[in-house]
C-alpha positions as CSV (number, residue, x, y, z in Angstrom):
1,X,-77.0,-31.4,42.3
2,X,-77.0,-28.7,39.5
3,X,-76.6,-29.2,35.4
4,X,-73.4,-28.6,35.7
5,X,-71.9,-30.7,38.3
6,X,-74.0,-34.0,36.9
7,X,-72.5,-32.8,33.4
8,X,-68.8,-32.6,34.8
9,X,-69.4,-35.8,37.4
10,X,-70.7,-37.8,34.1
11,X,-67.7,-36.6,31.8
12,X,-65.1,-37.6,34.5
13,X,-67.0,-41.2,34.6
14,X,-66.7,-41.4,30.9
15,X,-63.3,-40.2,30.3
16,X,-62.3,-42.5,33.2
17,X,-64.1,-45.5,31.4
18,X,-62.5,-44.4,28.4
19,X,-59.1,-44.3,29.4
20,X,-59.1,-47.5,31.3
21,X,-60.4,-49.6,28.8
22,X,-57.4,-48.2,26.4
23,X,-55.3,-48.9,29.2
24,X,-56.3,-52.6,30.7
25,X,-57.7,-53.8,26.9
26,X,-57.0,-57.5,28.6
27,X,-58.4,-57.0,32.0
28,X,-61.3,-56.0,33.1
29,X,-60.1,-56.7,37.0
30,X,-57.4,-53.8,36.2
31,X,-59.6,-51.4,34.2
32,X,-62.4,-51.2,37.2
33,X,-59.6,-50.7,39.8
34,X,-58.0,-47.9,37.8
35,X,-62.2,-46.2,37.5
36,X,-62.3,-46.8,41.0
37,X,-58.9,-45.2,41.6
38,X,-59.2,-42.3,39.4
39,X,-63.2,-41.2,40.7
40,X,-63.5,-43.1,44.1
41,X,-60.0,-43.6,45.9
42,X,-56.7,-43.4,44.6
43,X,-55.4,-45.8,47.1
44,X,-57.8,-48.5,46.4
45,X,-56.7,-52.0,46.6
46,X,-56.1,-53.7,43.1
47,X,-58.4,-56.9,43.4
48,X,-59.2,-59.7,41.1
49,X,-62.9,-60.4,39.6
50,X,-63.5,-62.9,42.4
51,X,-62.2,-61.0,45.4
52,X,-63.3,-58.0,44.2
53,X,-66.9,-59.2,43.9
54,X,-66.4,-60.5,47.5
55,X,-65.5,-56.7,48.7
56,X,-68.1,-55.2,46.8
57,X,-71.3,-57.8,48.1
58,X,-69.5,-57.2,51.8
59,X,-68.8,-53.0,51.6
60,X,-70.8,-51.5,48.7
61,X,-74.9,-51.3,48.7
62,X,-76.4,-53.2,46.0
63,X,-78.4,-51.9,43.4
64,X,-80.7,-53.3,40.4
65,X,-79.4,-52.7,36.8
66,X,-82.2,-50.3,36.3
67,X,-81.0,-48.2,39.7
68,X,-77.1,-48.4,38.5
69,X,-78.5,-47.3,34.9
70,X,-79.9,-44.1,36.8
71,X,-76.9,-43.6,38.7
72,X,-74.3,-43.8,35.7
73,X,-76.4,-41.0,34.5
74,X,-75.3,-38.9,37.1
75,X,-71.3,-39.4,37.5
76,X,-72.1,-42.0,39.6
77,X,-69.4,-45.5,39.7
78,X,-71.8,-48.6,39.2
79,X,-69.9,-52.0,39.2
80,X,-71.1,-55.4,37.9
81,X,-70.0,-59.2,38.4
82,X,-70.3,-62.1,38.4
83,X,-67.6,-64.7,40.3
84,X,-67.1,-67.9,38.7
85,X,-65.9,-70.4,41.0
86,X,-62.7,-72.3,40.3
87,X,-61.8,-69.7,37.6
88,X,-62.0,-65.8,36.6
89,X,-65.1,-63.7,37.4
90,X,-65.8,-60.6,35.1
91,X,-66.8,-57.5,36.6
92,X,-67.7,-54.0,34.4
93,X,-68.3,-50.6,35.3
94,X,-72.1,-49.0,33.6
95,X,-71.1,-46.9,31.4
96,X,-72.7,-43.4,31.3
97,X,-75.7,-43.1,28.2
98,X,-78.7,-44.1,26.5
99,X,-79.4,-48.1,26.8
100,X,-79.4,-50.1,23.6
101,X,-80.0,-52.8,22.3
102,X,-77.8,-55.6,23.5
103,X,-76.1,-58.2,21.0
104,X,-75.7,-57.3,17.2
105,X,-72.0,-58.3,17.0
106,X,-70.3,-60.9,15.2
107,X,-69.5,-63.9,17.4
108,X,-67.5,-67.6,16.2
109,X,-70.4,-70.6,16.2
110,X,-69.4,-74.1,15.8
111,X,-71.2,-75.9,13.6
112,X,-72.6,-79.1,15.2
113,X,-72.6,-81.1,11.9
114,X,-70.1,-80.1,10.1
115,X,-67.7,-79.2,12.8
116,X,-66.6,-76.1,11.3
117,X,-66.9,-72.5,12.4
118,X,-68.5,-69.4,11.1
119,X,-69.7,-66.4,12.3
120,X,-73.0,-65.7,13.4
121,X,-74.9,-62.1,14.1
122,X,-76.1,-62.2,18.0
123,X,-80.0,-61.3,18.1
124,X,-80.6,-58.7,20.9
125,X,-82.0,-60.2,24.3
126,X,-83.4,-56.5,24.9
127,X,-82.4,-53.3,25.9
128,X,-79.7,-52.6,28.3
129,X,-77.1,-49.8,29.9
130,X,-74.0,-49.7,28.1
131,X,-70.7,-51.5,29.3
132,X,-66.9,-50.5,29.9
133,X,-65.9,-54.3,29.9
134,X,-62.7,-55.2,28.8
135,X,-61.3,-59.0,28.9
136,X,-58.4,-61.8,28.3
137,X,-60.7,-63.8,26.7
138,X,-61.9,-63.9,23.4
139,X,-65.8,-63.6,23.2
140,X,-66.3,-60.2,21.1
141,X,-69.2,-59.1,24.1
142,X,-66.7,-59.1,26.9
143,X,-64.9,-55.7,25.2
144,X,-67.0,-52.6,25.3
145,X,-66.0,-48.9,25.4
146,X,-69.6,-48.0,26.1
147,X,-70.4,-49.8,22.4
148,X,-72.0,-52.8,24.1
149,X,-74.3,-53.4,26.9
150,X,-74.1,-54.9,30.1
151,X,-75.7,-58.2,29.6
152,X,-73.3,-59.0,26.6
153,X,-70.4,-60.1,28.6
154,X,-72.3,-63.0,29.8
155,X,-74.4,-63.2,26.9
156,X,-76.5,-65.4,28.3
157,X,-80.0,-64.8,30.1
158,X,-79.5,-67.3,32.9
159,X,-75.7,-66.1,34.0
160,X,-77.0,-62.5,33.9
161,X,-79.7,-63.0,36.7
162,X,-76.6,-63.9,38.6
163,X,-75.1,-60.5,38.0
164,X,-74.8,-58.5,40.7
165,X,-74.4,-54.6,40.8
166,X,-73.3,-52.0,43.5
167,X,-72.4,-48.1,44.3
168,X,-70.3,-46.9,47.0
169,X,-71.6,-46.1,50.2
């Protein structure tokens, strides 16, 4: 593929990103079905996290985070998630660029003792693709328009070996 199709293929995955995460700010289910519909199919079926997950580990080939990295590069649709059983899964799209560091955002931390809340700075777990992620809930990781990585949803090292990510076929 030459310079110039990658560069077009990666602006189209960027601009696609872009728009859906002004578009679905509170869902992340919405903003990957409108990537998928605007670079994959138009006519692809609007799923939730969960069921979507289920489509992808049934239809799509999986990849490592490293491979969908690689592929982002290129144009290429990489999806991530994770179900959560009984409740919402999250699912992102890699979002074309450099990796970075993950963490270094503000997040609310209960104080054990003292019950009350403050803010705390989130130390980096190392360095990652970045993330369109967009979310109904309220930790600050789950919203990235390429600003945050892809571990930072989950934010956590042990639900992120559980992430799962896949290209089309």
């Amino acid at each position: 593929m030459s310079n110039d199709l990658v560069g077009g293929a990666v602006a189209k995955l960027k601009t696609a990103c872009d728009e859906a995460y002004m578009k679905y700010p509170g869902s992340c289910s919405h903003a990957v079905w409108y990537v998928r519909t605007q670079l994959l199919d138009p006519q692809a079926q609007y799923l939730q996290a969960n069921q979507l997950v289920d489509e992808l580990d049934a239809n799509w080939e999986e990849v490592s985070v490293d491979d969908g990295w690689a592929l982002a590069q290129k144009g290429v649709v990489v999806i991530g998630g994770l179900q959560k059983k009984g409740d919402h899964g999250h699912v992102i799209v890699i979002y074309p660029g450099d990796k970075k560091n993950s963490g270094g955002y503000l997040y609310p931390h209960k104080d054990k003792a003292s019950g009350k809340t403050k803010d705390l700075m989130l130390r980096s777990h190392g360095m990652y693709p970045r993330a369109l992620s967009t979310s109904s809930g309220s930790w600050p990781g789950a919203r990235s328009k390429g600003d945050k990585t892809v571990w930072d949803p989950w934010a956590d090292d042990d639900l992120f070996e559980n992430v799962t990510f896949w290209t089309s076929p």
